[in-house]
C-alpha angles and dihedrals in degrees: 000000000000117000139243113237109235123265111261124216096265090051090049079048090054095040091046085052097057094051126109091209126058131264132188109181121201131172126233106278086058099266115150106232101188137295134226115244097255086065088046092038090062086041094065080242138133103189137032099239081066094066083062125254092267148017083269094054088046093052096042082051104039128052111211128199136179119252087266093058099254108140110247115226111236098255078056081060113124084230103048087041078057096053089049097066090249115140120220106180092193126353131174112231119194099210134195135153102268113272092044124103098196125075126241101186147019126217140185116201152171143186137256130198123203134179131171102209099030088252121101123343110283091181134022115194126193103214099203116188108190109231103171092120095056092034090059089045091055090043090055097043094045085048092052092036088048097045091038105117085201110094104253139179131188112215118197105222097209091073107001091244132146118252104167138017118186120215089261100062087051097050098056095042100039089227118125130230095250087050095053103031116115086357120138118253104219094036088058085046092214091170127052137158094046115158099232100010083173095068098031087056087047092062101043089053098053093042094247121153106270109220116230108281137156123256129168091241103207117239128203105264091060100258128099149239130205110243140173119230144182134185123214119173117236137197103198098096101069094250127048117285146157128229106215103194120186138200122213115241104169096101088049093043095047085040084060097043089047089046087055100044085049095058091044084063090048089045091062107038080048083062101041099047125114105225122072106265125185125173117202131177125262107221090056109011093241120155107254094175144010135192134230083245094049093052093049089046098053101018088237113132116216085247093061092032098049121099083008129119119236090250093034069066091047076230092137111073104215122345107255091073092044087044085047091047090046087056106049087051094052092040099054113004086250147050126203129213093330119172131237144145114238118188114221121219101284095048102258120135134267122199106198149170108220123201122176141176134192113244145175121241123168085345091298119120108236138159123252108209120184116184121211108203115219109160091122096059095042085054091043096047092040082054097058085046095060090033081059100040085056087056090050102060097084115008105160098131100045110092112247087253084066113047084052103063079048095059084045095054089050091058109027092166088063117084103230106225128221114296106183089130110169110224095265102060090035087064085045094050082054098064107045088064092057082055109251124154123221103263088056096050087047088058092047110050088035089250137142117256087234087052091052096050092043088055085047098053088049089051090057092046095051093041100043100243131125100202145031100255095063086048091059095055092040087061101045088042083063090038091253113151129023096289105060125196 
């Protein structure tokens, strides 16, 4: 086979000169022999004599640092590690003009041997790509992921592997760096109870953005939280790779579980309760719920009552107490004790006092009623009343005390005035409620009119009246005069 003659210096030199990347060639006593304008280029230089005469001069003129910022001693530099025969395949190189503490550019570099005669090196050449761009870039995006309070992972899609967990992430799981690191993410199987884990592996694996879903992420401990949890691919650091970013729903989770258990609880005290409940909906006043109480009250099932509106049921009897009701409730939120007659299913009556309170239930505004029965009492108490009224009747024979407490027993809701009338104005009292005027009971006892009218202003006082009309009903409340209450 013929042979190829060697390449000289000048032709490493023309071939340095065409190359995107830079190249500064030594020798192996650590003389810088040149390098092409790309190297000097990413060096801030326009000309070769800048970079120094030797390894020494570079490094007297040039402060080096590793990609995390620590400074490099000289014998760390890439060209004295060069010079050294170790080999660095690719190694990332923070770079500044000596003095200053802040670093211009970053480079990534490795080395290349080359020898003419297959002997000892002849030539060393130290290949530099710039990579400040993408370097700023990383250091942006670890700052932000680091600093991010969301849980987040960084999956290599070459492998599916995790690269980098934020503290975050590892809050929120328990695991450590060191246990998730260069892991695989679906042989950890980090996420589990996903609702097509097909698709969603299908995306990961090609890179493609992964929709929000929900997914039960595994913790260290070996139990699980529901989280929710989205995948975008990035380029930021230096090889494809996809963010997945979560978002922690076990309190929410647990606050729902406890809410329905909650209501679960409520559901059933609403059953169980005495007295008649019935919840309807605000916006259009239709039963929601009805309890066992309710249905025995009114004789309406939940399946008949529900949907339906309080009058499509015919409950309310006659429409001012319902329009009353209606308007307390608008007017204040609530109604107290208020009194109304329902009608059950089969007409009769229903005598009842109605509270009701606005309440909230699913988000939905509704009204909470609750229906006391007291049809008994109102009979009972309509029964005294007639019972009284018969006594009453003639009750000659019965002392004023009392008839009194009679009168007062027939109306309890009537506070009975003082009645500590002397003899006098009690005939006189008599007599007014057998209609006689002044002038004719003047006549009729030998008095004087002024007299008269002095005995009857002392009656309204006593009785609590301020005209003759209510003495009058006062006395034959108390069967005074001929026509008797």
């Amino acid at each position: 086979m013929p042979s190829h003659p060697a390449p000289g210096l000048r032709h490493l030199e023309q071939l340095m000169a065409q190359l995107m990347d830079g190249v500064i060639l030594l020798d192996p006593t650590g003389t810088i022999l040149g390098a092409n304008p790309a190297a000097l280029r990413m060096h801030g230089l326009d000309d070769a004599a800048e970079l120094g005469s030797t390894a020494e001069d570079y490094a007297g003129r040039f402060s080096l640092r590793a990609a995390d910022g620590r400074p490099l001693r000289h014998r760390d530099y890439p060209l004295f590690r060069l010079l050294a025969g170790e080999p660095f395949p690719d190694e990332i190189v923070q770079v500044a003009p000596a003095g200053e503490d802040e670093a211009r550019w970053v480079h990534q570099v490795r080395d290349v041997i080359m020898d003419e005669d297959g002997g000892e090196a002849d030539y060393l050449a130290l290949v530099i790509s710039d990579i400040s761009a993408r370097f700023d870039a990383e250091t942006r995006f670890n700052a932000m992921f680091q600093a991010n309070p969301a849980p987040a992972l960084v999956l290599g899609l070459a492998d599916l592997r995790i690269a980098r967990a934020n503290p975050g992430f590892l809050a929120l799981t328990g695991f450590t760096e060191k246990q998730l690191h260069d892991r695989s993410l679906f042989a950890l199987d980090l996420l589990g109870g996903l609702a097509d884990p097909a698709d969603v592996r299908r995306r990961i694996a090609a890179g493609e953005i992964v929709p929000q879903a929900e997914a039960d992420l595994l913790v260290a401990d070996g139990s699980r939280r529901l989280v929710l949890f989205a995948g975008q691919p990035i380029d930021v650091t230096g090889e494809d790779a996809l963010l997945l970013t979560f978002a922690d729903l076990e309190p929410r989770h647990r606050a729902e579980q406890a809410l329905a258990a909650s209501e679960r609880h409520l559901v059933a005290v609403f059953e169980m309760a005495p007295v008649a409940m019935a919840i309807t909906r605000d916006a259009d006043r239709r039963i929601f719920r009805v309890n066992a109480a309710f249905r025995d009250l009114t004789g309406h099932d939940a399946a008949a009552a529900t949907a339906h509106t309080f009058d499509q049921l015919g409950l309310w009897d006659g429409d001012i107490p319902r329009a009353a009701l209606d308007a307390a409730i608008v007017d204040r939120g609530r109604l107290r004790a208020g009194e109304a007659r329902l009608r059950r299913r089969d007409g009769g009556p229903i005598d009842c006092l109605v509270a009701a309170e606005t309440i909230d239930v699913d988000g939905a505004a509704c009204i909470l009623w609750a229906f006391e029965d007291v049809t008994e009492r109102r009979r009972t108490e309509t029964e005294l009343a007639g019972a009284i009224d018969e006594v009453m009747k003639d009750a000659s024979w019965l002392s004023r005390s009392i008839l009194d407490k009679l009168a007062t027993l027939r109306r309890p809701q009537t506070q009975a005035p003082p009645s500590d009338l002397t003899p006098r104005e009690r005939e006189i009292l008599d007599l007014i409620c057998d209609d006689l005027d002044d002038a004719a009971i003047a006549a009729r006892l030998g008095l004087s009119r002024n007299t008269v009218r002095n005995h009857v202003a002392n009656i309204y006082a006593k009785t609590g009246v301020n005209r003759r009309s209510g003495a009058v009903v006062w006395g034959r409340e108390r069967g005074m005069g001929s026509r008797r209450a």
